[in-house]
C-alpha positions, -999 to 999 in steps of 0.1 A, spaced: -164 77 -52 -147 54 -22 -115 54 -38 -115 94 -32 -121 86 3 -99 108 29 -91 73 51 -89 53 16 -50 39 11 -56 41 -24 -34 73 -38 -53 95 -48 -51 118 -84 -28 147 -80 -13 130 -45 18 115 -58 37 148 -59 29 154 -27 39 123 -13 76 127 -31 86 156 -8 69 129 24 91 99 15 124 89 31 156 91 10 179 65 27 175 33 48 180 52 79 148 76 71 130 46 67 101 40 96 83 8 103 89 -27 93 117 -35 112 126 -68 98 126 -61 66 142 -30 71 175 -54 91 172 -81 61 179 -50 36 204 -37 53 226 -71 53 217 -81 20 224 -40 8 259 -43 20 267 -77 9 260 -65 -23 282 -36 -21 307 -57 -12 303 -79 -37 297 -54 -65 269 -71 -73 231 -63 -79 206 -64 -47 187 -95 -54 153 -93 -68 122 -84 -44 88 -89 -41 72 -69 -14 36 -73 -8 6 -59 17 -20 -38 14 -19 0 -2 0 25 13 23 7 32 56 22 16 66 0 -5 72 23 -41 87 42 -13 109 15 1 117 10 -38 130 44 -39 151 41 -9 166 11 -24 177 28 -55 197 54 -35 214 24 -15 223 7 -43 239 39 -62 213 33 -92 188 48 -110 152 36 -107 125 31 -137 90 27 -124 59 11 -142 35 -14 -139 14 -50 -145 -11 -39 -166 16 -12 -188 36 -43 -195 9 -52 -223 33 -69 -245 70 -90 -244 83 -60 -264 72 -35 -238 98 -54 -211 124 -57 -237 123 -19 -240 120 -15 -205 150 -38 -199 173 -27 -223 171 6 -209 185 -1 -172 223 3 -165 244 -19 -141 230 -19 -105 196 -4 -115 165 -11 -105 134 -21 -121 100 -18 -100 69 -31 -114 37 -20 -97 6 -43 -91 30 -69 -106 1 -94 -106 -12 -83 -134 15 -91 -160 -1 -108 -191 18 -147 -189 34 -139 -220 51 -116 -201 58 -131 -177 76 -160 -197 102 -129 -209 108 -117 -174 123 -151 -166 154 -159 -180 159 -122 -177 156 -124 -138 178 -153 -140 206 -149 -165 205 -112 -174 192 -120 -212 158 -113 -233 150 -140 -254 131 -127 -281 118 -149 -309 114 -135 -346 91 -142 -372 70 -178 -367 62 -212 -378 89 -229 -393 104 -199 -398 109 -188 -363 142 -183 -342 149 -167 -312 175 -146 -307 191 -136 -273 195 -102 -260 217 -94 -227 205 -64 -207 228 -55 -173 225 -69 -142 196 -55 -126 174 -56 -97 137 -62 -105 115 -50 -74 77 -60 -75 51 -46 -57 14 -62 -48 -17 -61 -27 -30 -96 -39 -2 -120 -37 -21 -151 -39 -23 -137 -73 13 -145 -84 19 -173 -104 46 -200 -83 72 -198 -108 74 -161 -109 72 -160 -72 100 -185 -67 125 -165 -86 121 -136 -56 154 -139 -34 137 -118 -6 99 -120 -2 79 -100 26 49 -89 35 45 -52 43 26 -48 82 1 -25 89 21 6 115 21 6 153 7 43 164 42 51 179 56 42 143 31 66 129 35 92 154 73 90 142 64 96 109 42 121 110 68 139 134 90 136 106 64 150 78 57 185 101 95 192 98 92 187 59 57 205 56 72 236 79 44 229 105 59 245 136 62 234 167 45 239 195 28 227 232 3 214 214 13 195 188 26 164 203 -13 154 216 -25 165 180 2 138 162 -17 112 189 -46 122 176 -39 120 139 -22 84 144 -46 68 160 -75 78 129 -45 67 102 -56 29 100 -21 22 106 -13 31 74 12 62 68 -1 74 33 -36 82 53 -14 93 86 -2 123 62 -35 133 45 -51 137 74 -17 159 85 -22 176 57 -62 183 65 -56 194 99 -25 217 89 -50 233 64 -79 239 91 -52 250 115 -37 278 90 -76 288 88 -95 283 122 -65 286 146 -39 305 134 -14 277 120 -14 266 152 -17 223 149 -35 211 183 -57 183 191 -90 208 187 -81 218 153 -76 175 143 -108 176 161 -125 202 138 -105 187 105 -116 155 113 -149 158 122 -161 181 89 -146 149 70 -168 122 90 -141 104 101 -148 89 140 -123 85 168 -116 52 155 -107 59 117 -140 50 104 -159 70 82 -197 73 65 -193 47 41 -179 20 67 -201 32 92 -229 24 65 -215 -9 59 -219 -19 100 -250 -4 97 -266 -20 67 -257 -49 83 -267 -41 118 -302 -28 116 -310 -42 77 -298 -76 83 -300 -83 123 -261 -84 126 -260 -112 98 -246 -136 86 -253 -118 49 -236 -121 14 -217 -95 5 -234 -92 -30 -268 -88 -9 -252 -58 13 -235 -40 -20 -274 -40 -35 -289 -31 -1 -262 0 -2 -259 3 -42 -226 -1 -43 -201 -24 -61 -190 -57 -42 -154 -59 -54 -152 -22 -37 -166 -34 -9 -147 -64 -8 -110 -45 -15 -116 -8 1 -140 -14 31 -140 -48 45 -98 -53 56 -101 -24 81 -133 -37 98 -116 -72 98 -84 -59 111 -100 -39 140 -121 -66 147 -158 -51 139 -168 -76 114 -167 -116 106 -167 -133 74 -182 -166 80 -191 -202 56 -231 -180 60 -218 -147 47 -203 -114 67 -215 -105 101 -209 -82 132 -190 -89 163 -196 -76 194 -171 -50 196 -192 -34 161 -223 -33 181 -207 -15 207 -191 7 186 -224 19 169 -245 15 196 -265 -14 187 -279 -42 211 -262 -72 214 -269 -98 189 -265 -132 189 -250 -139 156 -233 -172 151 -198 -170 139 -194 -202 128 
């Protein structure tokens, strides 16, 4: 399946315990993102200060980013505890009341693919954002009151990869909004310097160019930076005696299909499909998922940003198409495929 892809940023089942012992556990631990990372810290100690709540947050970008992390790291800041859950959990108003009434002063609330909450929901989550209170009505018709509930003050954190998604009311009520960047190799060369130390992977003269190595095929995103670590620690304890250098990344990498610049069999299909099917385009998506037999909206969420971020492919009024640089990369002729 794509989503079990070794380059997807999608978690993956049975990865979330080994990302706990990977993730920072203060501000300072915290690599990447810079500017949000300077906001937080200001708006962490006026809070302190104040001995008031963090204000609420909506952090959005695409998978694997850090930001459940990042909600972690906040939690610890802040001196609270953290309840985790998500958009489509929160079925009903009564499974936010419950949710709610649970949290102490100062804790946080972080709700996962926070796009997806039902409106009805959504209409609870207001005043409680706003005034610290749940109003709940009972019974209906003529019949029907509401009765208030007040639950602590609270921090709600929201996470999402589609935040043109987010209704503008709930939006607005977001005191700091940002939008999570994809890494800079020396950022994930950082980070996976970081994750050796915690995975026991010595060092050695070799490691530092096999780190290079492993950021530069991580798609700049740092949940894929340390499952390929963890790939290449595993061929390393088995082909080269738990030694880590750029040979054995090499070796892991190249049994898994992935290329020197991240990409693997099913994007490489994609460009291909395209390239050689198609003439380089322009092509509808819902033509190149049938070509391939696979599933647009998977296409769409899982293959296409990467290929647009590096460059390789154009999405045009016609349909998608290659650039240059894709043609180059696969070893294709030059086409002349308007962009326009």
């Amino acid at each position: 399946m794509p989503t079990d892809r070794l380059i997807s940023p999608a978690q993956q089942p049975q990865e979330e315990q080994l990302n706990w012992a990977l993730r920072p556990t203060s501000i300072d631990e915290y690599v990447g993102q810079r500017d949000l990372i300077e906001r937080l810290k200001i708006a962490i100690r006026a809070s302190r200060e104040r001995g008031e709540p963090l204000e609420h947050t909506l952090l959005h970008g695409p998978p694997g980013l850090g930001k459940t992390s990042l909600a972690h790291v906040l939690s610890q800041e802040m001196g609270g505890k953290i309840q985790i859950t998500s958009g489509p959990a929160l079925a009903r108003g009564t499974d936010l009341v419950a949710a709610l009434t649970r949290l102490s002063q100062g804790d946080i609330l972080f709700i996962d693919e926070i796009h997806r909450l039902p409106v009805a929901v959504e209409e609870f989550i207001y005043p409680a954002m706003e005034d610290f209170r749940i109003d709940v009505t009972l019974d209906t018709g003529l019949a029907a009151r509401t009765v208030q509930v007040k639950c602590k003050p609270f921090t709600l954190i929201g996470a999402t990869t589609r935040a043109g998604l987010l209704s503008s009311p709930l939006r607005s009520r977001f005191g700091i909004v940002h939008h999570l960047k994809y890494y800079q190799h020396d950022e994930l060369v950082e980070i996976l310097r970081r994750s050796c130390g915690l995975l026991n992977i010595p060092e050695s003269a070799t490691r530092d160019a096999a780190l290079d190595l492993l950021a530069a095929r991580a798609r700049g995103t740092p949940r894929i930076a340390n499952r390929l670590l963890r790939r290449a620690r595993d061929f390393a304890q088995v082909r080269t005696a738990g030694i880590l250098s750029k040979p054995a990344v090499e070796g892991a990498l190249a049994l898994e299909a992935i290329d020197a610049l991240g990409l693997d069999d099913l994007d490489r299909g994609f460009l291909k499909t395209i390239g050689t099917v198609y003439k380089g385009g322009p092509v509808g998506l819902d033509t190149i998922a049938a070509t391939m037999n696979e599933d647009a909206g998977t296409l769409e969420d899982v293959v296409e940003p990467y290929l647009l971020q590096i460059g390789f492919l154009a999405r045009t009024r016609r349909g998608r198409a290659l650039t240059p640089a894709a043609c180059a990369h696969l070893g294709l002729p030059a086409l002349n495929v308007p962009l326009d």
